[in-house]
C-alpha positions as CSV (number, residue, x, y, z in Angstrom):
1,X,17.1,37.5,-21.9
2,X,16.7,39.4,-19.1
3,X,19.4,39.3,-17.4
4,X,21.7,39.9,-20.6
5,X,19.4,43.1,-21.0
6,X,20.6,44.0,-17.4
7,X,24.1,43.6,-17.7
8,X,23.9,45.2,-21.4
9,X,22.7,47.9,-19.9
10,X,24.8,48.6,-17.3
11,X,28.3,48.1,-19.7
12,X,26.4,50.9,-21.2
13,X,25.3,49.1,-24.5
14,X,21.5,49.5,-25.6
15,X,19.9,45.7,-25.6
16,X,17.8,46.5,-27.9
17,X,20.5,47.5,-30.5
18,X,23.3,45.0,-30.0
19,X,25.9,43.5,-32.6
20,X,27.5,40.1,-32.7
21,X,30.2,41.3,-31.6
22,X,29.0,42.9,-28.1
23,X,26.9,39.7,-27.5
24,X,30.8,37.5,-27.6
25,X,31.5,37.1,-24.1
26,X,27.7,35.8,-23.4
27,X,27.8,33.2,-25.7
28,X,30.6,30.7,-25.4
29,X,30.8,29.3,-22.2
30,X,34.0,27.9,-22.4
31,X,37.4,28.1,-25.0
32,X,38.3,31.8,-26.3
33,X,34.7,32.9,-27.3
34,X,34.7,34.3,-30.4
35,X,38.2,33.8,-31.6
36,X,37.8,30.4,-31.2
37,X,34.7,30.5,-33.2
38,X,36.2,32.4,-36.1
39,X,39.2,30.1,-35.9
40,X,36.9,27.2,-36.3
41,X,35.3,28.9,-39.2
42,X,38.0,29.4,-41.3
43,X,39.2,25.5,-40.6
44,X,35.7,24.4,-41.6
45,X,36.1,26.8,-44.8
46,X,32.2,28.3,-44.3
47,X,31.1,30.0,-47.4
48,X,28.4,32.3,-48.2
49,X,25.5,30.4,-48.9
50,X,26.9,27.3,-47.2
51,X,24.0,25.7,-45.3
52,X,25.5,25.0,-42.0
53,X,24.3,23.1,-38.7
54,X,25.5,24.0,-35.2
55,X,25.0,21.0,-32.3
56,X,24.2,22.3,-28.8
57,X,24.3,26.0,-29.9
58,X,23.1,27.3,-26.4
59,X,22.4,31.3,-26.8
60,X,23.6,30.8,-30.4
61,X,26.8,32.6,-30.8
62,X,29.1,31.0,-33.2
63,X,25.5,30.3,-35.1
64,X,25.0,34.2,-35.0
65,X,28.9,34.6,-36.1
66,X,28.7,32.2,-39.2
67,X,25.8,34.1,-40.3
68,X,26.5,37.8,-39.7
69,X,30.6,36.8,-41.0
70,X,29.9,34.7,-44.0
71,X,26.2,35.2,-44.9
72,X,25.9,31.4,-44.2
73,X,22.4,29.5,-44.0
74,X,22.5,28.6,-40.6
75,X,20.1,26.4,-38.0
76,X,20.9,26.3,-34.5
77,X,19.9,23.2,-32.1
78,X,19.9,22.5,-28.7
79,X,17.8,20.7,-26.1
80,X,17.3,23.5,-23.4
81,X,14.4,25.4,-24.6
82,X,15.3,28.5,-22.6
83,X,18.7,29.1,-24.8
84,X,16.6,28.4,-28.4
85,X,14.3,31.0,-26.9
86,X,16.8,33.3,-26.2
87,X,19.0,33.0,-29.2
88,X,16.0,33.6,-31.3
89,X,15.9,36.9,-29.8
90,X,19.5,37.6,-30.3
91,X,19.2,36.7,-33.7
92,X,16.6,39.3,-33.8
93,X,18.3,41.9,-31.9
94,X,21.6,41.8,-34.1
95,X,19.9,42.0,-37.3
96,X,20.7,38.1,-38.5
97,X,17.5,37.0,-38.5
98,X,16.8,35.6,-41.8
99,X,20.1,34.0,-42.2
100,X,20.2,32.2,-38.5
101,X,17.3,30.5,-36.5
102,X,17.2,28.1,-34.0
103,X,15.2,25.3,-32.9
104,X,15.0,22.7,-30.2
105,X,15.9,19.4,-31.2
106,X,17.6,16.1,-29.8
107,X,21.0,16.1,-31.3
108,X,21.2,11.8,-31.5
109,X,17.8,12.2,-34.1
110,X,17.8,15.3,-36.0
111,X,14.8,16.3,-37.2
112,X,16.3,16.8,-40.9
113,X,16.5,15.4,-44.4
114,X,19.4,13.4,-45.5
115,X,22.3,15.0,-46.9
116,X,20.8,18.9,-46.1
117,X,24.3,20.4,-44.9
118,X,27.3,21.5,-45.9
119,X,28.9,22.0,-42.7
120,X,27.7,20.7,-39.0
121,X,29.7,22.6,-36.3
122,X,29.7,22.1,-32.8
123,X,31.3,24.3,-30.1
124,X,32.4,22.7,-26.4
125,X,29.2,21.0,-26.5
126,X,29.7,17.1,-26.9
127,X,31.0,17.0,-23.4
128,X,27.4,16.8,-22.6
129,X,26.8,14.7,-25.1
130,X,26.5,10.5,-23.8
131,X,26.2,8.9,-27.2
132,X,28.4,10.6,-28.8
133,X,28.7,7.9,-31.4
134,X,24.9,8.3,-32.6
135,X,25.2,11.9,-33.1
136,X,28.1,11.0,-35.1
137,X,26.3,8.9,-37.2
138,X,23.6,11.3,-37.2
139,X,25.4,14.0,-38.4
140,X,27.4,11.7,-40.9
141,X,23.6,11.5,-42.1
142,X,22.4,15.1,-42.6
143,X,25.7,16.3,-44.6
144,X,26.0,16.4,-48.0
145,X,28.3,13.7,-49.3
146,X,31.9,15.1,-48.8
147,X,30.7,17.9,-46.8
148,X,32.5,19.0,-43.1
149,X,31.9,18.4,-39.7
150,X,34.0,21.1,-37.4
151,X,34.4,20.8,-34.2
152,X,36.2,22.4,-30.8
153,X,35.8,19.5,-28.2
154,X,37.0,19.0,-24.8
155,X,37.9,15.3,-24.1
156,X,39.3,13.3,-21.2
157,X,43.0,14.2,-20.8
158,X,45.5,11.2,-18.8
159,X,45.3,12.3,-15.9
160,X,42.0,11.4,-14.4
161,X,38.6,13.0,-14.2
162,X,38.6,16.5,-14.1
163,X,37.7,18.8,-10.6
164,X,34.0,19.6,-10.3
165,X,32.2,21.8,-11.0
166,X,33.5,23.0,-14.1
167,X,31.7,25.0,-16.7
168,X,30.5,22.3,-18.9
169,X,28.9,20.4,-15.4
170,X,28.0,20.7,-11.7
171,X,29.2,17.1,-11.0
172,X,30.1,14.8,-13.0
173,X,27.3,13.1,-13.9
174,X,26.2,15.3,-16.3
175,X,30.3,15.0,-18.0
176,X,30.5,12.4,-20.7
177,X,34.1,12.9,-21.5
178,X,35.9,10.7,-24.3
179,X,39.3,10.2,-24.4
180,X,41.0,11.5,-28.3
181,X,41.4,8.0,-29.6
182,X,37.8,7.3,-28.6
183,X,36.5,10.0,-30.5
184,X,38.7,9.7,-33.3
185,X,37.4,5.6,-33.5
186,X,33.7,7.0,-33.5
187,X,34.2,9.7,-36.2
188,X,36.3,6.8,-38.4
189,X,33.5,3.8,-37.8
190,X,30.2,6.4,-38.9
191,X,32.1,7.5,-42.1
192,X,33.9,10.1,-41.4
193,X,37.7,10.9,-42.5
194,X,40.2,13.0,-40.4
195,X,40.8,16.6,-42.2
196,X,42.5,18.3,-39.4
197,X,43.3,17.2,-35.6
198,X,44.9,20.9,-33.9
199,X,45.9,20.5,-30.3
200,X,43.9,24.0,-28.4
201,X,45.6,22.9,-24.9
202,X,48.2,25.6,-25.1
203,X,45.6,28.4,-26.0
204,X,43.1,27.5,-24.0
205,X,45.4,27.2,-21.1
206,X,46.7,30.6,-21.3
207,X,42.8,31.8,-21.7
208,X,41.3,30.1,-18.9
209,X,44.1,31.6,-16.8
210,X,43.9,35.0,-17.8
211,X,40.3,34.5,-17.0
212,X,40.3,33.0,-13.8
213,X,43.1,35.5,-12.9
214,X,40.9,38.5,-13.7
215,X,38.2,37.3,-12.1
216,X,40.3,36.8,-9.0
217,X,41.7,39.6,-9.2
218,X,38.5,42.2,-10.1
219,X,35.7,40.5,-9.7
220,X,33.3,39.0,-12.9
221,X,33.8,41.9,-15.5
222,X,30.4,43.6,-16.4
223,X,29.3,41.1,-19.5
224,X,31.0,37.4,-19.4
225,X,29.6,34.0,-19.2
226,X,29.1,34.3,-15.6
227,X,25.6,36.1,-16.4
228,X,24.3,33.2,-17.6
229,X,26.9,30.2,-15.1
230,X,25.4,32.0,-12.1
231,X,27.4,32.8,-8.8
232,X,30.0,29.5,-8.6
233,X,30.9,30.9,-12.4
234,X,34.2,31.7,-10.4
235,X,34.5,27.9,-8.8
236,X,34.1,26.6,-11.9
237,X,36.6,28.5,-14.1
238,X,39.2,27.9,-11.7
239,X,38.4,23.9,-11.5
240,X,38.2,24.1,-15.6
241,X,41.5,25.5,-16.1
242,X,43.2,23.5,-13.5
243,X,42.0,20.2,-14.6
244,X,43.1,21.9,-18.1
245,X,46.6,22.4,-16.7
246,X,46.8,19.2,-14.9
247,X,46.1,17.8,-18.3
248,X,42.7,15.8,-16.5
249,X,41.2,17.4,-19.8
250,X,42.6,17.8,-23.3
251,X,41.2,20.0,-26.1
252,X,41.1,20.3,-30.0
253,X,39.8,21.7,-32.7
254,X,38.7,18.8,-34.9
255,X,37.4,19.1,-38.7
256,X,36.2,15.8,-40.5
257,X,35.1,15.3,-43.9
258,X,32.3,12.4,-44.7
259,X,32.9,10.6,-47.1
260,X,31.3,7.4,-46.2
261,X,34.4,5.4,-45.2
262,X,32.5,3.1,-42.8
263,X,35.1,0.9,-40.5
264,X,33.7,-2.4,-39.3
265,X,36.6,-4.5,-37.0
266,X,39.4,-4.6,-39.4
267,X,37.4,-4.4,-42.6
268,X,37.2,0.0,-44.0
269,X,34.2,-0.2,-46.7
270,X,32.5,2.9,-48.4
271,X,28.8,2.7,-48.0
272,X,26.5,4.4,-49.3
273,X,24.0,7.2,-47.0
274,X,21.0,5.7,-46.0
């Protein structure tokens, strides 16, 4: 919090009276900030009054955006305790308060109720993410039967592992990157069925460069994600979006629906939610 407060300050923003809006470039780590995250709203078709879970939320923005945008019910999870903190007091400080908190919790067993959701978001976050498969199932679990999971994910292009460090990772063993087919297995084995699969390579690529070219050129602007990456923020944008253009990674924006179609080998079954 503090060091958003000092940056805040000196874009010339008070801290204390912030919108969602000013917070963007804090927020999302990686893949067009907030357009992305509006983007993925409108795919996952968030209403007012939706109750909505967001996976690895970090300092909450798209959490804070579904909220402030939609007047959705939202809950926010991650496992650093630092970022729940932290968003908590953003939530706060832009007024969204009683529609968005956050808590911490394991992602591979969430700490709710079956069928609670109507939409589980996730933004860049599964990269991080080993058993990716569980949290599928998981989250397969807490929606409401036909209700959507929407994702933007960054997965392992054909080209081989990506250049470290990049802005999900220092190295990569703290990268757990699928390949597309991998992930679309998973998502069809827990229940899930394929809505919409939108290749983000070409976007992304063209904002990871103009990133890395600004920041090249003109230093880290006053407010970006580099507040938060620390000083190699640099090194690692330039890796991301040249693994990104090497195509070592691939990226999509991925919206499933659950509706219980469990595949086991060659047999497809629908099963009821435990």
């Amino acid at each position: 919090v503090s060091r958003i407060r000092v940056a805040l300050t000196g874009w010339g923003k008070d801290p204390m009276n912030v919108t969602v809006v000013y917070l963007a470039p804090f927020d999302k780590m990686l893949l067009r900030g907030i357009e992305a995250t509006r983007e993925l709203d409108k795919r996952a078709g968030i209403n007012n009054g939706d109750n909505v879970l967001d996976i690895g939320s970090g300092l909450g923005g798209p959490a804070r955006t579904f909220g402030a945008e939609n007047g959705a019910e939202v809950i926010g999870v991650d496992l650093v305790p630092e970022f729940v903190e932290t968003a908590n007091v953003l939530a706060e400080r832009t007024g969204v308060e009683r529609h968005v908190r956050f808590q911490e919790a394991n992602a591979v067993d969430l700490p709710f109720d079956d069928d609670t959701f109507d939409v589980v978001t996730s933004m860049a976050a599964f990269m991080n993410i080993k058993d990716k498969k569980k949290v599928y199932a998981e989250i397969q679990r807490v929606l409401k039967p036909n209700g959507r999971l929407a994702q933007l994910e960054v997965m392992q292009g054909p080209n081989g592992p990506p250049h470290f460090p990049v802005l999900w990772a220092a190295e990569p063993s703290y990268s757990f990157l699928e390949t597309p087919d991998n992930i679309k297995a998973m998502l069809k084995e827990v229940g899930f069925t394929e809505t919409a699969w939108v290749d983000e390579n070409k976007p992304a690529l063209e904002w990871a460069q103009n990133m890395a070219r600004m920041m090249q050129q003109q230093g880290p602007p006053p407010v970006g994600p580099h507040i938060i990456i620390g000083k190699d923020a640099g090194l690692r944008v330039a890796n991301s979006t040249k693994s990104l253009a090497e195509g070592r990674v691939t990226t999509a924006m991925i919206v499933m629906t659950a509706t219980g179609q469990v595949t086991s080998g060659q047999k497809t079954e629908r099963v009821a939610k435990q």
